[in-house]
C-alpha positions in Angstrom: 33.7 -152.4 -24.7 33.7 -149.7 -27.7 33.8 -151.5 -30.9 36.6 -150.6 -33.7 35.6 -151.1 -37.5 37.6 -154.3 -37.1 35.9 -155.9 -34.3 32.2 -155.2 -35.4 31.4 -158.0 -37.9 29.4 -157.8 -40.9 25.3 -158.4 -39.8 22.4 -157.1 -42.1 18.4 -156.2 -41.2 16.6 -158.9 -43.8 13.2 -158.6 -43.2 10.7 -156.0 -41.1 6.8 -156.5 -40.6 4.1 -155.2 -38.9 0.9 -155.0 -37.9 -1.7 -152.3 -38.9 -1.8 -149.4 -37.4 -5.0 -149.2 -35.7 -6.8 -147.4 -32.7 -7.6 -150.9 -31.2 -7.8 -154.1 -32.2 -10.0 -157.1 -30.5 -7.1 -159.1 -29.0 -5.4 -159.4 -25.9 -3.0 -157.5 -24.6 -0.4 -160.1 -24.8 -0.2 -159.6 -28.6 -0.5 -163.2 -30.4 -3.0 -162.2 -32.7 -0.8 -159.5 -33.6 2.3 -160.7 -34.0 1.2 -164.2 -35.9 0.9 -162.9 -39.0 4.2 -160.7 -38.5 6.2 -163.9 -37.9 3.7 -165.4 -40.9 4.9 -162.8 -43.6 9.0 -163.1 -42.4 8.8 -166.5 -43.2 6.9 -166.7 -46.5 9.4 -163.7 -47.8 12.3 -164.9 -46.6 11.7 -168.7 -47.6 12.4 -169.9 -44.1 10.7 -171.7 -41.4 10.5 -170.8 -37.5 13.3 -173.0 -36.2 15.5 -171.1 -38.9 15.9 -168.7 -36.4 18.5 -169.5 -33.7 17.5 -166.8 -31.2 14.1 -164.4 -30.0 13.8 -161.1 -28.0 10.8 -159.1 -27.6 10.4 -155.8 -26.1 7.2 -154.8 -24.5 5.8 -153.6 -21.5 3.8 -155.3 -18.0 2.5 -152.6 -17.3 1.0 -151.4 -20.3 -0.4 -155.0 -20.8 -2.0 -155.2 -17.3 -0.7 -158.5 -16.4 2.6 -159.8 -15.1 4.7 -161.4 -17.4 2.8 -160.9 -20.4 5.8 -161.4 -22.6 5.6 -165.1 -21.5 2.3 -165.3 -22.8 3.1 -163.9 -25.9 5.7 -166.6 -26.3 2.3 -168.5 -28.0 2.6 -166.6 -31.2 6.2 -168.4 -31.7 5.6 -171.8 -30.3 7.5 -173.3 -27.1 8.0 -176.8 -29.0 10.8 -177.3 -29.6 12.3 -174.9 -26.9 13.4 -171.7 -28.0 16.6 -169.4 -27.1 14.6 -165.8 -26.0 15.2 -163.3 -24.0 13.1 -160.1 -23.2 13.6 -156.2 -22.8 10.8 -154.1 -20.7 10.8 -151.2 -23.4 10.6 -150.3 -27.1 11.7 -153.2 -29.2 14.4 -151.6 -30.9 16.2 -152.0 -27.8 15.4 -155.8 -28.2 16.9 -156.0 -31.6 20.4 -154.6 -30.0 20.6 -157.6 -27.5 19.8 -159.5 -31.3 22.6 -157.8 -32.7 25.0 -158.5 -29.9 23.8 -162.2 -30.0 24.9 -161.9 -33.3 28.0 -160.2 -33.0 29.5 -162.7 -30.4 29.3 -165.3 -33.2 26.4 -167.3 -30.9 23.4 -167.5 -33.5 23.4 -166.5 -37.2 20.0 -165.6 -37.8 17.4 -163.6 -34.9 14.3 -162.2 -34.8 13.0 -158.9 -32.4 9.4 -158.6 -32.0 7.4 -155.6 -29.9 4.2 -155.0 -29.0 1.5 -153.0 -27.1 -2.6 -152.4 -26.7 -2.6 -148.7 -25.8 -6.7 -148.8 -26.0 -6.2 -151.1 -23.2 -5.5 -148.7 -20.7 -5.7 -144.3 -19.9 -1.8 -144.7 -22.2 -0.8 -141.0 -20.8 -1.3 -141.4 -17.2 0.1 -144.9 -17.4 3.3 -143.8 -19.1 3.3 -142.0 -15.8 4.9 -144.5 -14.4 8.5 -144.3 -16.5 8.9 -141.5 -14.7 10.7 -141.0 -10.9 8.9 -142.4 -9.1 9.8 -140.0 -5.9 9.8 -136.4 -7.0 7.5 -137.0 -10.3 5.1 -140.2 -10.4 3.3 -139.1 -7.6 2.1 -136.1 -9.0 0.5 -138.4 -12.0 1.9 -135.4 -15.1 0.4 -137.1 -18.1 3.0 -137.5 -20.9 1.3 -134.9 -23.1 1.0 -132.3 -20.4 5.1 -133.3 -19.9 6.0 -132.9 -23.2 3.6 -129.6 -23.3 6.3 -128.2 -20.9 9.0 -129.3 -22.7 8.1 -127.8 -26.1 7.4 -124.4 -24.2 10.9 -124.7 -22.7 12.0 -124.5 -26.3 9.6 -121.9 -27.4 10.6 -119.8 -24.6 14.7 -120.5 -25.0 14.1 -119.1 -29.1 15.2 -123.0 -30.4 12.0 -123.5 -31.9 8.4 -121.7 -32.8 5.0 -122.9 -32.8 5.4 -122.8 -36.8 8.2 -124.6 -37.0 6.3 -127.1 -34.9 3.5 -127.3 -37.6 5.7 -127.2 -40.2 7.3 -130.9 -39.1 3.1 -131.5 -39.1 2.5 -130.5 -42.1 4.5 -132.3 -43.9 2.7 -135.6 -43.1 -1.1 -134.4 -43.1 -1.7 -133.1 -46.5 -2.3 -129.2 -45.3 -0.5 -126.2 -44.4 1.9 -124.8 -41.2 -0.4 -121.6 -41.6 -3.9 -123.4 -41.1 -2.9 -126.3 -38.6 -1.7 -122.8 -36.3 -5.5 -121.9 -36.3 -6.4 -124.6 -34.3 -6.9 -125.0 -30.7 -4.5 -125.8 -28.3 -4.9 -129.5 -26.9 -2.1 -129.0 -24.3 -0.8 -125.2 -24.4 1.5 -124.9 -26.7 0.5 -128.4 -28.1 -2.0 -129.0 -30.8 -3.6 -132.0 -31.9 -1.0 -132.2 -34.6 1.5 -131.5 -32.6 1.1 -135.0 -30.8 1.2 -138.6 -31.7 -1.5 -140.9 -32.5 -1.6 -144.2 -30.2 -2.1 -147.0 -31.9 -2.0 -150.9 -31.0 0.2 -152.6 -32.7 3.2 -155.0 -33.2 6.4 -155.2 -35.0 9.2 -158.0 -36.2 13.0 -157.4 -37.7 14.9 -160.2 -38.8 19.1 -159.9 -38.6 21.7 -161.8 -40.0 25.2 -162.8 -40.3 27.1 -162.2 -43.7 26.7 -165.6 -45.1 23.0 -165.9 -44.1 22.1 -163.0 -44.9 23.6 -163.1 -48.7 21.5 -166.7 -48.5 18.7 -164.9 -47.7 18.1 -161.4 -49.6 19.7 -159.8 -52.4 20.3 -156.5 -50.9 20.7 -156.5 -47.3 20.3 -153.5 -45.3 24.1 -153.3 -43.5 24.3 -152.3 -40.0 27.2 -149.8 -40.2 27.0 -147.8 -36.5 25.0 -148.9 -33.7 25.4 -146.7 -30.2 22.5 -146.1 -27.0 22.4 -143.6 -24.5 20.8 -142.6 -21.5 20.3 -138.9 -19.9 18.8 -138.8 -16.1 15.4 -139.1 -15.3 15.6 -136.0 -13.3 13.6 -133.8 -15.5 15.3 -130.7 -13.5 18.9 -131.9 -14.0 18.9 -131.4 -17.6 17.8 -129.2 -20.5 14.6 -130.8 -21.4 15.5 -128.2 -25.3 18.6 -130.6 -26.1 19.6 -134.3 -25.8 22.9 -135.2 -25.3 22.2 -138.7 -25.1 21.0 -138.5 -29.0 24.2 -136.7 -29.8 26.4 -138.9 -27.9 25.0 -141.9 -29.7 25.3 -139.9 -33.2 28.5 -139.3 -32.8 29.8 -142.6 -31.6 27.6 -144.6 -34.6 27.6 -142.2 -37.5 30.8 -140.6 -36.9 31.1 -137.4 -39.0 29.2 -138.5 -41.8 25.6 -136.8 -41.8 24.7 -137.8 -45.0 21.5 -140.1 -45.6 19.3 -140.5 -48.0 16.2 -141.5 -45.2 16.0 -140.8 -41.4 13.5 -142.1 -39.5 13.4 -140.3 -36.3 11.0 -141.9 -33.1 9.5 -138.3 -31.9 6.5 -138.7 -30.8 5.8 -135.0 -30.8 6.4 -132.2 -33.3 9.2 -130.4 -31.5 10.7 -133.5 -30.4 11.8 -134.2 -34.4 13.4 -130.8 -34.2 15.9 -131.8 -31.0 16.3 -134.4 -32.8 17.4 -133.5 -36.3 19.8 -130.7 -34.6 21.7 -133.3 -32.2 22.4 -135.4 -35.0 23.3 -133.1 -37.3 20.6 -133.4 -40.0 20.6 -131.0 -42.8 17.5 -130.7 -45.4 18.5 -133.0 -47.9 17.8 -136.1 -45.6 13.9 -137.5 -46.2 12.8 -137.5 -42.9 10.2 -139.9 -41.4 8.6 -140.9 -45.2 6.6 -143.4 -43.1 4.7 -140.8 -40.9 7.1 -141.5 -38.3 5.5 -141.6 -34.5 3.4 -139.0 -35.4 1.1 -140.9 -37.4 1.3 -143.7 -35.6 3.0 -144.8 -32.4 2.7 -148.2 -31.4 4.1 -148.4 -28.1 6.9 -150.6 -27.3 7.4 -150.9 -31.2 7.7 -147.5 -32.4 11.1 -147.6 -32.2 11.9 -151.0 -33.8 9.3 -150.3 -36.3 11.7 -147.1 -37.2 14.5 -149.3 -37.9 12.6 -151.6 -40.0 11.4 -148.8 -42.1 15.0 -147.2 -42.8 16.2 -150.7 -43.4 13.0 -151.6 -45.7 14.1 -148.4 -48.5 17.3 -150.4 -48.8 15.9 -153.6 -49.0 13.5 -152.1 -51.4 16.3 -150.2 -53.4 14.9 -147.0 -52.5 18.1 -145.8 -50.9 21.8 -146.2 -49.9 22.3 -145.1 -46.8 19.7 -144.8 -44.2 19.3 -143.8 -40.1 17.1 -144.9 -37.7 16.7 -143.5 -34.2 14.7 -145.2 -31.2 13.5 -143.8 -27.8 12.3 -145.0 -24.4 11.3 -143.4 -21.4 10.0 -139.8 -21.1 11.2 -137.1 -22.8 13.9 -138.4 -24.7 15.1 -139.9 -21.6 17.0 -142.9 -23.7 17.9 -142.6 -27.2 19.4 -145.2 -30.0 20.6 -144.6 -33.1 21.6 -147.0 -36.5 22.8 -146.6 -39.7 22.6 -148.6 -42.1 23.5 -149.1 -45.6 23.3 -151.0 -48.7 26.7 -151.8 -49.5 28.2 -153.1 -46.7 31.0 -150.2 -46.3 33.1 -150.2 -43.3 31.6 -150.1 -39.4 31.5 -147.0 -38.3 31.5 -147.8 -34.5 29.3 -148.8 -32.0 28.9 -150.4 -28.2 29.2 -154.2 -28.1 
């Protein structure tokens, strides 16, 4: 059912953790020692306790992990006493923070809490992430996911909506050098450079949302939800131009409505010229701080990238660093799925959404 501003109450992100952003860590790949002191730090800022929170969902991934049902196990890092409400998604976490929301929304729990988490150094990540892919026509052919997205940003290259320097350029913004000397370097994956792709990373995540009351209970400034909206383009990389996504635009248009105007966007690319299909579906202009985190590029912990985006957008307002904010999630390969928030500081009307 699409949502009008009058069905889609009031619900607010109040707190966002997570782990460091490291190449590996020593734990399992179920991510309890991860996510403890996630869950550890939401408490002690928000002044609650665990069975404060009326309902779970994680996102991660079994495959990734190496073991069948490792969101079970990770169930530890919570606590099973007394029994918990949870529910899981098998992708980014950001998707697990919309089943939250709708939780929420139905007037079922007040308060929830979305965790992800991954071990990337665990496994060969870009011939795993093989497996998103068809599993007919593609996954048999094992295309890593650099070498996919390789032939996407040539696609774009080719088609004159993009140029190898406006690739660095989105690069050099976050690494502290210049579009003109990260071009000298040596291809990784032609027309890829190392800076052109993400940096792997193990690593965890945690949002907490709330109702209206708890939420005023619980911060002073909560970060709004205003639009929420998630689309899907096919998986037939043949059937679609791999230059645009009109699953991002869809979404866009159904959350944010015409209103373009942010002070903050965090965008989940996980590769240079991903950010600039991005930025055009959604209607970005230059005045919008993009991705002051480092966005996927510097770090992308998988199966909490995307929730992690969220968090940060919703963090400047928390903070009082911003207004308004947008926060965009993906799953799947090349921008197969794609999710976008906004959120805002002073709870103006809903926008729209999917409930």
């Amino acid at each position: 059912m699409t949502s009008t501003h009058r069905e889609m109450p009031p619900i607010a992100v109040i707190g966002f953790a997570h782990s460091p952003h490291v190449d590996q860590t020593f734990g399992t790949t179920n991510g309890v020692e991860m996510l403890v002191p996630c869950f550890q730090k939401l408490y002690a800022d928000l002044g609650i306790v665990r069975t404060d929170i009326d309902f779970w969902c994680s996102g991660s991934s079994d495959y990734l992990a190496g073991r069948a049902f490792s969101f079970i196990s990770a169930i530890d890092s919570i606590g099973a006493v007394p029994p918990i409400n949870e529910s899981h998604v098998e992708m980014d976490a950001a998707w697990a923070l919309y089943e939250a929301w709708v939780k929420i929304a139905t007037g079922e729990v007040d308060v929830a809490l979305a965790y992800g988490f991954g071990k990337p150094s665990a496994s060969n990540t870009d011939q795993v992430l093989t497996l998103q892919t068809d599993p007919h026509t593609v996954a048999p052919l094992w295309p890593d996911a650099r070498s996919l997205a390789a032939l996407q940003a040539r696609a774009g290259i080719d088609s004159g909506a993009w140029t190898e320097a406006d690739m660095a350029a989105v690069a050099a913004r976050g690494n502290n050098t210049s579009a003109e000397e990260l071009l000298r370097s040596e291809y990784v994956a032609d027309p890829l450079r190392a800076h052109d792709t993400c940096r792997y990373t193990d690593g965890a995540a945690a949002i907490i949302i709330a109702s209206e009351h708890r939420a005023r209970e619980l911060v002073a400034n909560p970060a709004w939800i205003t639009g929420w909206d998630h689309r899907i383009d096919t998986p037939n990389f043949g059937s679609r131009d791999l230059t645009k996504s009109p699953s991002t635009k869809l979404a866009g248009d159904t959350a944010l409505g015409s209103n373009r105007q942010f002070d903050v966007a965090e965008l989940h690319a996980p590769y240079t010229h991903q950010e600039l299909i991005l930025k055009a579906e959604l209607g970005l202009d230059d005045s919008v701080l993009i991705n002051p985190s480092g966005g996927a590029l510097a770090a992308n912990p998988l199966f909490s990238a995307g929730l992690e985006r969220i968090g940060f957008a919703a963090t400047a307002i928390l903070n009082g660093d911003a207004d308004t904010a947008l926060a965009h999630a993906t799953s799947g390969p090349l921008l197969q799925q794609n999710m976008v928030v906004a959120l805002a500081g002073n709870k103006p009307e809903s926008r729209g959404g999917n409930i």
